[in-house]
C-alpha positions in Angstrom: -28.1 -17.4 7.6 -24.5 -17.1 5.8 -25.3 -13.0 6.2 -25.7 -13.5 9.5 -23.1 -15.6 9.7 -20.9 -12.7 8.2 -21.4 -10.4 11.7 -19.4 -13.1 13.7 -16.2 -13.2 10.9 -15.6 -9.5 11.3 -13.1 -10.5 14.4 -11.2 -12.4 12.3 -9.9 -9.8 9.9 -6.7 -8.8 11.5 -3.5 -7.7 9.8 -1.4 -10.2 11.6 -3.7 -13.2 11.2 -4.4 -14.9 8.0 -8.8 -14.8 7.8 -9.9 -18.4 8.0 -13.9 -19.0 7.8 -14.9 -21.2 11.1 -15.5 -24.8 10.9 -19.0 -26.4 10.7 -18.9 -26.7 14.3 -18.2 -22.9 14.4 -21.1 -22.4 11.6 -23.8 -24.4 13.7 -22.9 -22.7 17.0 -22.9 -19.2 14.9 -26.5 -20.0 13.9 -27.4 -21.0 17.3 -25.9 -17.4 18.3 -28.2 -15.9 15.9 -31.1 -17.6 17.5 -30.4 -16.6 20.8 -30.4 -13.3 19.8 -33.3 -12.7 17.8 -31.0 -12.2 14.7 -29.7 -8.8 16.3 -26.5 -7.9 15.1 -25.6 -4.8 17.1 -25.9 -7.3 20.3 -23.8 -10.0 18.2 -21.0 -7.8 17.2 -21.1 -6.3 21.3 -20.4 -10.0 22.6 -18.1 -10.5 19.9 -15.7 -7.1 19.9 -15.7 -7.8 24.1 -14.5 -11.2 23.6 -12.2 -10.3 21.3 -11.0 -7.1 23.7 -10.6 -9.8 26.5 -9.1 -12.3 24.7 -7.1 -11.4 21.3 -5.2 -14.6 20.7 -8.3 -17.1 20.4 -9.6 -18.5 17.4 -13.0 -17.6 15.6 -15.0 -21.2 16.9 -13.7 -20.3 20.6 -15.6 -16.5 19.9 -18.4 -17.9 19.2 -18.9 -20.8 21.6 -17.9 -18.5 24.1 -20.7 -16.2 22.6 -23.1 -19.0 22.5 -22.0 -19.6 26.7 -22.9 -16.3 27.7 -26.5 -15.6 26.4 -27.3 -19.6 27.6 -25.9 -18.8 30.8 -28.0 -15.4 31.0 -31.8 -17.5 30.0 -30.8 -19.7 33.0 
């Protein structure tokens, strides 16, 4: 799960920002993201980069949750 993990940090390696690794919050909710997708990445990193595209200033635990958000709100 930590590799899989690894496919949601990728937003958080920006010049100006120092890279922090998410919370266990932000670890749970990363696994859950990985269940709700099957495991695939490609669909991970395409939340993710929009998210980040929409929103630069937010933190790595709000990316995910907000990730999480979206594919719950799409099974509904």
């Amino acid at each position: 799960m930590d590799e899989d993990l690894n496919v949601c940090l990728f937003i958080q390696r920006r010049p100006s920002r120092k890279f922090s690794l998410p919370g266990k919050a932000a670890r749970e909710m990363a696994e859950e993201l990985v269940i709700l997708t099957n495991g695939d990445r490609a669909q991970i990193q395409a939340i993710l980069s929009d998210l980040v595209g929409q929103y630069p200033d937010k933190c790595i635990d709000w990316y995910i949750e907000q990730a999480v958000n979206q594919l719950q709100k799409q099974r509904m």
